[in-house]
DRENTORKOL-3810 file (N, C-alpha, C; in nm, 4 decimals):
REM DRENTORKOL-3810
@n.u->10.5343; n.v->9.7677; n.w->9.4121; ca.u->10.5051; ca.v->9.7384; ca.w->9.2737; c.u->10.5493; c.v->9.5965; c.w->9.2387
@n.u->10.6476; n.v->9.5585; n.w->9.3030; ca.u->10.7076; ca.v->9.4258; ca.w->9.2528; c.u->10.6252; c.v->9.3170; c.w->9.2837
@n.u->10.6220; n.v->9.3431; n.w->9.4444; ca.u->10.5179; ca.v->9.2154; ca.w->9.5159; c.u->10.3677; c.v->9.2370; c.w->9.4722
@n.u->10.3281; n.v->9.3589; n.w->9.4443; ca.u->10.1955; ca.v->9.3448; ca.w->9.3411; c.u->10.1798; c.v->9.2600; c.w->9.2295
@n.u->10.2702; n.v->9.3044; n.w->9.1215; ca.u->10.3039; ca.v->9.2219; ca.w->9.0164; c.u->10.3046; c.v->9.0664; c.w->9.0578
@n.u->10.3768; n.v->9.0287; n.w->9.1190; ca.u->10.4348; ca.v->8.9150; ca.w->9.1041; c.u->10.3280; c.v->8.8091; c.w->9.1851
@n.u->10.2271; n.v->8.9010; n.w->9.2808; ca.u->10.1489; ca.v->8.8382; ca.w->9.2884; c.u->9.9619; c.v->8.8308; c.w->9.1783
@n.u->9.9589; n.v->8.9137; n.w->9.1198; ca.u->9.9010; ca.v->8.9181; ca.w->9.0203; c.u->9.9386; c.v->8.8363; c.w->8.8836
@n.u->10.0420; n.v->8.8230; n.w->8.9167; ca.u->10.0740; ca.v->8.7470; ca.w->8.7486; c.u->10.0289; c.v->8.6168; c.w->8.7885
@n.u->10.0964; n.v->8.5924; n.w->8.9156; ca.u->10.0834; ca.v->8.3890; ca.w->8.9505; c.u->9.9638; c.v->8.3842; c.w->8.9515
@n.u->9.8691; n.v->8.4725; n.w->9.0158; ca.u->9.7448; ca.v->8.4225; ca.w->9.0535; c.u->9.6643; c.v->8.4338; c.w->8.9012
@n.u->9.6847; n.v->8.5230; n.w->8.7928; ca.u->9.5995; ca.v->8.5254; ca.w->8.6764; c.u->9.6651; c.v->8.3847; c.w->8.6447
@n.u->9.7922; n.v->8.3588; n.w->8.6445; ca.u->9.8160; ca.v->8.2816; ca.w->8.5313; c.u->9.8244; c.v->8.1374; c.w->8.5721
@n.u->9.7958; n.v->8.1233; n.w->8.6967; ca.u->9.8144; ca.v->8.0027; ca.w->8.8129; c.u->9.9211; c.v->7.9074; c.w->8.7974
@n.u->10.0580; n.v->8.0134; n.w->8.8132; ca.u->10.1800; ca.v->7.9477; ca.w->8.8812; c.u->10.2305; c.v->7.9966; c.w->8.9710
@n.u->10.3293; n.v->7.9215; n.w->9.0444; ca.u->10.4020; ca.v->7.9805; ca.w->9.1835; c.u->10.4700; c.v->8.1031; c.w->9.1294
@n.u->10.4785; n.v->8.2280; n.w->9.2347; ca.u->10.5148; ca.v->8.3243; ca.w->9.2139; c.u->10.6953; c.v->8.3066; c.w->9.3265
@n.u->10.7690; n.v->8.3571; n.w->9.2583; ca.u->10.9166; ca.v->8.3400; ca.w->9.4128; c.u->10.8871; c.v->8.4529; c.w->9.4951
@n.u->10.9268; n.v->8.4107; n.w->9.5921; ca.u->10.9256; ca.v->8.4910; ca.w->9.6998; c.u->10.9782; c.v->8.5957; c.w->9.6560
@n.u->10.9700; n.v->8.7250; n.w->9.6710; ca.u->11.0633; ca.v->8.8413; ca.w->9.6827; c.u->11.0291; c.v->8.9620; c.w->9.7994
@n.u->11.1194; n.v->9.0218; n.w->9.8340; ca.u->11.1389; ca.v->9.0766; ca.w->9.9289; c.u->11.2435; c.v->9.2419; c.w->9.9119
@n.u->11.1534; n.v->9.3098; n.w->9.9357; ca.u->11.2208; ca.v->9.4416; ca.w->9.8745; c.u->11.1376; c.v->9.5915; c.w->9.9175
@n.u->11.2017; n.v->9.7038; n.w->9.9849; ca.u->11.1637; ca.v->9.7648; ca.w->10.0975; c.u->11.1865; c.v->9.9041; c.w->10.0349
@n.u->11.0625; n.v->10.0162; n.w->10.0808; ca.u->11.1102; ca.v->10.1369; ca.w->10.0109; c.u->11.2551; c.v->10.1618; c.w->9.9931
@n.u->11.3113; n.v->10.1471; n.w->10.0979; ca.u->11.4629; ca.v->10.2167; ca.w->10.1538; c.u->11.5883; c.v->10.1089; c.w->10.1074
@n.u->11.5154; n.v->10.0179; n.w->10.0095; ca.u->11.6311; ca.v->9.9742; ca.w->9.9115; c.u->11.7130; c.v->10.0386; c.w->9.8420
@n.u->11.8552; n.v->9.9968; n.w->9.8271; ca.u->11.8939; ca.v->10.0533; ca.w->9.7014; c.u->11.8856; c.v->10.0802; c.w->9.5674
@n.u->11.9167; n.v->10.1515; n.w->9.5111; ca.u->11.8614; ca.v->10.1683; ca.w->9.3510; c.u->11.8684; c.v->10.0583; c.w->9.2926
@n.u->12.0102; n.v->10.0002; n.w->9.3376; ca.u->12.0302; ca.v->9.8848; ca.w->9.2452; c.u->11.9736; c.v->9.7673; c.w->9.2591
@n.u->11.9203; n.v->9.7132; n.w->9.4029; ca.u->11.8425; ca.v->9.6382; ca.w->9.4202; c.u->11.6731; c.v->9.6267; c.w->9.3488
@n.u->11.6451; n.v->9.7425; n.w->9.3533; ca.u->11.5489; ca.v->9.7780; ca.w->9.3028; c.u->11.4819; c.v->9.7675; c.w->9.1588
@n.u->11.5777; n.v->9.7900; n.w->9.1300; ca.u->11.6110; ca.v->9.7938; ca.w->8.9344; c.u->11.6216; c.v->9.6082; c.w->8.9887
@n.u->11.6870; n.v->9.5488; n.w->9.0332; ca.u->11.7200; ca.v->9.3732; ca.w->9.0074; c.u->11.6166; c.v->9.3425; c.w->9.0510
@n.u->11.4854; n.v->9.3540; n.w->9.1053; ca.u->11.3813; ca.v->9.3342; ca.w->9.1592; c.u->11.2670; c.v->9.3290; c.w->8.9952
@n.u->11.2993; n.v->9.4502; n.w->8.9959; ca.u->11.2079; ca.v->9.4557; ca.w->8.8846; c.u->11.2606; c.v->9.4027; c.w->8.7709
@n.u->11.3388; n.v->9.4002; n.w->8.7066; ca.u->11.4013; ca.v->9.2991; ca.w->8.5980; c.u->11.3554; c.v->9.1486; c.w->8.6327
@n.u->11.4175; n.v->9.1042; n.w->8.7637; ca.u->11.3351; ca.v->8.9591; ca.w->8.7927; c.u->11.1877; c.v->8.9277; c.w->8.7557
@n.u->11.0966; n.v->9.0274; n.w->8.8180; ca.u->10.9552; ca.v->9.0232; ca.w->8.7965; c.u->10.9267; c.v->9.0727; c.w->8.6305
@n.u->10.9960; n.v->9.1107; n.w->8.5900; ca.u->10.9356; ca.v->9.1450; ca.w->8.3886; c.u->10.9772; c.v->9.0063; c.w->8.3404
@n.u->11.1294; n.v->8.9520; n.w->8.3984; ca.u->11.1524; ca.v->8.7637; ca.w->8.3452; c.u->11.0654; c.v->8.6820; c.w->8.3969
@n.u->10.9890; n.v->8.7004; n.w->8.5240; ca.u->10.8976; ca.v->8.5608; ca.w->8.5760; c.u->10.7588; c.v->8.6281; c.w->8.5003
@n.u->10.6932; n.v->8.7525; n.w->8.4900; ca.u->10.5431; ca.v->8.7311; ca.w->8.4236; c.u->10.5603; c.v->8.7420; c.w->8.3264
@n.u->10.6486; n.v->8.7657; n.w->8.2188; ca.u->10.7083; ca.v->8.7443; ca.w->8.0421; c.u->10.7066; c.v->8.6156; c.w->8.0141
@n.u->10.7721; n.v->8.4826; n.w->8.1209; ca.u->10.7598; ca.v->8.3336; ca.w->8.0965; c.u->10.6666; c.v->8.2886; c.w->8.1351
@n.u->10.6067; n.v->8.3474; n.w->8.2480; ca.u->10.4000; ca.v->8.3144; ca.w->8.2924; c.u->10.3478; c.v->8.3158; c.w->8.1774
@n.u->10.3251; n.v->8.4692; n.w->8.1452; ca.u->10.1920; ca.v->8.4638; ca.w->8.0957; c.u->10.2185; c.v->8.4083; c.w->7.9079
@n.u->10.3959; n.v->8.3888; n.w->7.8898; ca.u->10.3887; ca.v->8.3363; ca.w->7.7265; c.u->10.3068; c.v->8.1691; c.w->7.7427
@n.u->10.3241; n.v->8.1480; n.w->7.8709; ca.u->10.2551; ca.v->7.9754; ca.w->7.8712; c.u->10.0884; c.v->8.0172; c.w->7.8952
@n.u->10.0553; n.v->8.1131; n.w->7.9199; ca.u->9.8951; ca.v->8.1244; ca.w->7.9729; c.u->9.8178; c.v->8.0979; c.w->7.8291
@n.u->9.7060; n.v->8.0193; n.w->7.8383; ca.u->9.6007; ca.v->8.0096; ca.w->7.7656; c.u->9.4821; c.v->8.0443; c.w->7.8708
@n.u->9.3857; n.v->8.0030; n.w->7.7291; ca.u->9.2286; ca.v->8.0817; ca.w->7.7981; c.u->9.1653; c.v->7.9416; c.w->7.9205
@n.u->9.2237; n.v->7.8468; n.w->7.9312; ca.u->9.1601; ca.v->7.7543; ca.w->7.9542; c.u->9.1542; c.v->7.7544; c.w->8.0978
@n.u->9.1584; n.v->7.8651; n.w->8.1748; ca.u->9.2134; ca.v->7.8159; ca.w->8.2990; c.u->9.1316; c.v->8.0121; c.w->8.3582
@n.u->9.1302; n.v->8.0763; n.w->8.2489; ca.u->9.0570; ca.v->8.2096; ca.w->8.2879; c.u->8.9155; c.v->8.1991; c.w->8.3617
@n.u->8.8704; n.v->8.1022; n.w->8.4021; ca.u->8.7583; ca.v->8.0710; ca.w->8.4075; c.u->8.7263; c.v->8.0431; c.w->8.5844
@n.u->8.8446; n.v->7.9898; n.w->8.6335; ca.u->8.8811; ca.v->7.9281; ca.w->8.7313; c.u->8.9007; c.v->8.0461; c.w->8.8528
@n.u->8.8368; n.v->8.0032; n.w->8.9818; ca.u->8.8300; ca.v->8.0883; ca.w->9.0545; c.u->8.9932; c.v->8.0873; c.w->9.1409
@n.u->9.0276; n.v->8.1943; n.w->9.2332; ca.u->9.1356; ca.v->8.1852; ca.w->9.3102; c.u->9.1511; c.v->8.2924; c.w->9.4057
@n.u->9.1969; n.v->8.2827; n.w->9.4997; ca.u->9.1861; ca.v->8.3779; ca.w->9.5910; c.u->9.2470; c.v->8.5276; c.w->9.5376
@n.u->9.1222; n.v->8.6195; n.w->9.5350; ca.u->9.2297; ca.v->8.7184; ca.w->9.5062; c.u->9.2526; c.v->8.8380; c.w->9.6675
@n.u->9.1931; n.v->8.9834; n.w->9.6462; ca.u->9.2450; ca.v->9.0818; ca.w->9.7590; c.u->9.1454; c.v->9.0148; c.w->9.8478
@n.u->9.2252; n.v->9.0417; n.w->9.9628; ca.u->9.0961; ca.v->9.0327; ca.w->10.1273; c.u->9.0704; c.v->8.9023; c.w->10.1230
@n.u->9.0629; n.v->8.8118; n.w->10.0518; ca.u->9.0655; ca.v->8.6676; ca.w->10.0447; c.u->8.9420; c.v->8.6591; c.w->9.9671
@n.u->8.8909; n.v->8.7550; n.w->9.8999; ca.u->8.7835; ca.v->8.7496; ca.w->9.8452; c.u->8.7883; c.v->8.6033; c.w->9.6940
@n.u->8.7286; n.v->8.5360; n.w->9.6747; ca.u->8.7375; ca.v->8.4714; ca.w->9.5316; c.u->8.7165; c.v->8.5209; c.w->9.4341
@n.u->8.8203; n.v->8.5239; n.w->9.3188; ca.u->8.8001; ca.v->8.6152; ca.w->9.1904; c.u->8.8698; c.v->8.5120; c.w->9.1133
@n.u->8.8390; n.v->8.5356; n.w->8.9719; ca.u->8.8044; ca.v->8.4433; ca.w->8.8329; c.u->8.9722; c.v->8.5045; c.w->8.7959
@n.u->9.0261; n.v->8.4079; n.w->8.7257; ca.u->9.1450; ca.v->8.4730; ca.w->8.7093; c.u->9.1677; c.v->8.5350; c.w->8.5888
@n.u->9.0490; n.v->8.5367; n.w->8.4907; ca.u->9.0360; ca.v->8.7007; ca.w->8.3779; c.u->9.0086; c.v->8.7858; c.w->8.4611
@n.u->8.9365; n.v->8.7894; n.w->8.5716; ca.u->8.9688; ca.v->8.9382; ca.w->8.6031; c.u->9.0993; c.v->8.9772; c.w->8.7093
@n.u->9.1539; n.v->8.8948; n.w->8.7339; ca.u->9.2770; ca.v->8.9355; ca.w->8.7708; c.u->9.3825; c.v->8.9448; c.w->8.6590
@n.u->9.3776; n.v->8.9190; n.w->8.5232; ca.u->9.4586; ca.v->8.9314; ca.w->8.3999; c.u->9.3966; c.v->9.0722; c.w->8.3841
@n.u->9.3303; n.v->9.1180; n.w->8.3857; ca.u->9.2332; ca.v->9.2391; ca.w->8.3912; c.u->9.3103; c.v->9.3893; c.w->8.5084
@n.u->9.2819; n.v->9.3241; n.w->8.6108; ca.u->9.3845; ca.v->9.4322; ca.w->8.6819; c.u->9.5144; c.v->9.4132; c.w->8.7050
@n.u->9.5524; n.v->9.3252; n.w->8.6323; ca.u->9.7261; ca.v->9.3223; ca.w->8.6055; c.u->9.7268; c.v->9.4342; c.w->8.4933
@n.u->9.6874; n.v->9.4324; n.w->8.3707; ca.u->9.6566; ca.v->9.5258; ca.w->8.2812; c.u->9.7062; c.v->9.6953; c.w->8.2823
@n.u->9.5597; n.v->9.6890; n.w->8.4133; ca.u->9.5300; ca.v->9.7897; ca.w->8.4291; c.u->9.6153; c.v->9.8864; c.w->8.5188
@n.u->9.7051; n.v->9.7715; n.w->8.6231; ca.u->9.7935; ca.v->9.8065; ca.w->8.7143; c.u->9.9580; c.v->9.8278; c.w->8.6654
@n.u->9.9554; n.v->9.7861; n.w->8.5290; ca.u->10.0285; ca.v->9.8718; ca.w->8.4443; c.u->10.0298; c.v->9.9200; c.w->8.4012
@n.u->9.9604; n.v->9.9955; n.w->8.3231; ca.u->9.8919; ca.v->10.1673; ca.w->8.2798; c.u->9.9202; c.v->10.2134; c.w->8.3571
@n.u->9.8173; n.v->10.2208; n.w->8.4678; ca.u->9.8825; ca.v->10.2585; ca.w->8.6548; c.u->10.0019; c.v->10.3354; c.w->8.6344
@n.u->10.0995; n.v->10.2374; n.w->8.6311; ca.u->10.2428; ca.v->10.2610; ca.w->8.6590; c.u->10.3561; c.v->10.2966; c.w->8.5231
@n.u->10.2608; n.v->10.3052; n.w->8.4432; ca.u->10.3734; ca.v->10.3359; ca.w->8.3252; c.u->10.2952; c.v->10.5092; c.w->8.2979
@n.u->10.1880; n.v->10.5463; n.w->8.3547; ca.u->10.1230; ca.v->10.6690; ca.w->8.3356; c.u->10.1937; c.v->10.7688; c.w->8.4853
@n.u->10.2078; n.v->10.6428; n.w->8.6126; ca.u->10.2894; ca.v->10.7040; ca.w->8.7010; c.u->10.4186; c.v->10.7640; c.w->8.6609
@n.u->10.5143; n.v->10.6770; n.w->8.6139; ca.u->10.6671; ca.v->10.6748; ca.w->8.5351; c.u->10.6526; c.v->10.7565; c.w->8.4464
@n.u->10.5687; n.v->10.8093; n.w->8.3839; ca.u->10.5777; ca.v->10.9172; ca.w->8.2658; c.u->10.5500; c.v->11.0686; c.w->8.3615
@n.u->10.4351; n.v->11.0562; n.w->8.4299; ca.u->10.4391; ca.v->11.1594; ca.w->8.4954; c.u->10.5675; c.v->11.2081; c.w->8.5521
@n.u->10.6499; n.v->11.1505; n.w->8.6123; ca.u->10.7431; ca.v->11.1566; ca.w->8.6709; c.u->10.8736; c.v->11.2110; c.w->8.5995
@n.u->10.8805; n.v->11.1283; n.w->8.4718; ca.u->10.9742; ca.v->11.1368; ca.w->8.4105; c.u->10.9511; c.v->11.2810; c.w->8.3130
@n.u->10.8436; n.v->11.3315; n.w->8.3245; ca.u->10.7759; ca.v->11.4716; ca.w->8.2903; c.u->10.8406; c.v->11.6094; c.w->8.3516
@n.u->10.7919; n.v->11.5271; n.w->8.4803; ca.u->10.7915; ca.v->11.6368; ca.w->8.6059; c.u->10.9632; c.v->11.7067; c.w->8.6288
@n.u->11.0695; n.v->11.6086; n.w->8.5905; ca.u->11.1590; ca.v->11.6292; ca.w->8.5482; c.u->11.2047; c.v->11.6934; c.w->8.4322
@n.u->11.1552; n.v->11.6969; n.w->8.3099; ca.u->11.1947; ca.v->11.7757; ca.w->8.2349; c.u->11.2646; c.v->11.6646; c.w->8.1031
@n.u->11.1999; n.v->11.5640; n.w->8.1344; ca.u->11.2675; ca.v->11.4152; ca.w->8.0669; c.u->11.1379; c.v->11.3410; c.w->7.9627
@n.u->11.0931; n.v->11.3536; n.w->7.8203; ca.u->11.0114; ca.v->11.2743; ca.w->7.7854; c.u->11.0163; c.v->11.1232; c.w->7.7780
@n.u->10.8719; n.v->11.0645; n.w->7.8031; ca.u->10.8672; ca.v->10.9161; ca.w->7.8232; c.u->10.9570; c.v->10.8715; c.w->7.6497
@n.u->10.9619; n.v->10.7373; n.w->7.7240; ca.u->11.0368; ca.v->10.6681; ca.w->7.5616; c.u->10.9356; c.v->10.6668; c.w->7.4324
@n.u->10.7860; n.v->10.5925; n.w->7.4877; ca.u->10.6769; ca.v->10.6569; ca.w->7.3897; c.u->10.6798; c.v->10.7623; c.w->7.3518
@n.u->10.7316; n.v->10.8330; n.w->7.3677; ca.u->10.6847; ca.v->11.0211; ca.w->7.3350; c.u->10.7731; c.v->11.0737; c.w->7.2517
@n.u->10.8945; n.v->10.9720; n.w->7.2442; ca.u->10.9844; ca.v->11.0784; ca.w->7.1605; c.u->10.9381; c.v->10.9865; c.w->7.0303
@n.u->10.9976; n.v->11.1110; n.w->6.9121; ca.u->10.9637; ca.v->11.1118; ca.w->6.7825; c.u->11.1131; c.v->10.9977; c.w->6.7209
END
C-alpha cells in the first residue's frame, strides 16, 4: 500500500517520490511510520498540484504511458480501495469505522 501510494502520488503530481522500503513481515510500528510518512509526502504533493500539468503524459503500470489525471484518478480510487478494505476489517472485528460512529 505504501509503495503504491507513493508511487501514484509522484507520478500524478510529477514530483520525486523517497524511496521507501517496507515488507509484509514488518513490524507494526514500522508500518504505522511508513504510512504516516506517505499521508506527509502526498498531503505536501498534491497541496502544490494544479491542473496544469494533468495533461502531461508519464510512465504509468507495465511502462505503459498514461496522462497524469488519470493517474490522480486511480490514486482516488485506490483509496476507497483501502479505506472500504480497513472498514471491512475493522467490522469483521466487531469495531465500527470512525465514519460510522454517530
Amino acid at each position: 500500500m505504501v509503495e503504491t501510494n507513493h508511487l501514484l502520488c509522484s507520478k500524478a503530481v510529477a514530483v520525486f517520490a523517497p524511496k521507501v522500503e517496507v515488507n509484509d513481515t514488518d513490524s507494526k510500528g514500522k508500518l504505522v511510520a511508513a504510512l504516516k510518512e506517505f499521508f506527509d509526502f502526498c498531503s505536501d504533493a498534491l497541496a502544490k498540484m494544479d491542473d496544469s500539468k494533468l495533461a502531461e503524459t508519464t510512465e504509468g503500470f507495465g511502462g505503459k504511458q498514461v496522462r497524469r489525471a488519470w493517474l490522480s484518478l486511480v490514486l482516488a480510487g485506490t483509496w476507497a480501495d483501502h479505506y472500504a478494505e480497513t472498514a471491512l476489517y475493522l467490522r469483521l472485528n466487531g469495531l465500527l469505522p470512525p465514519t460510522a460512529k454517530k
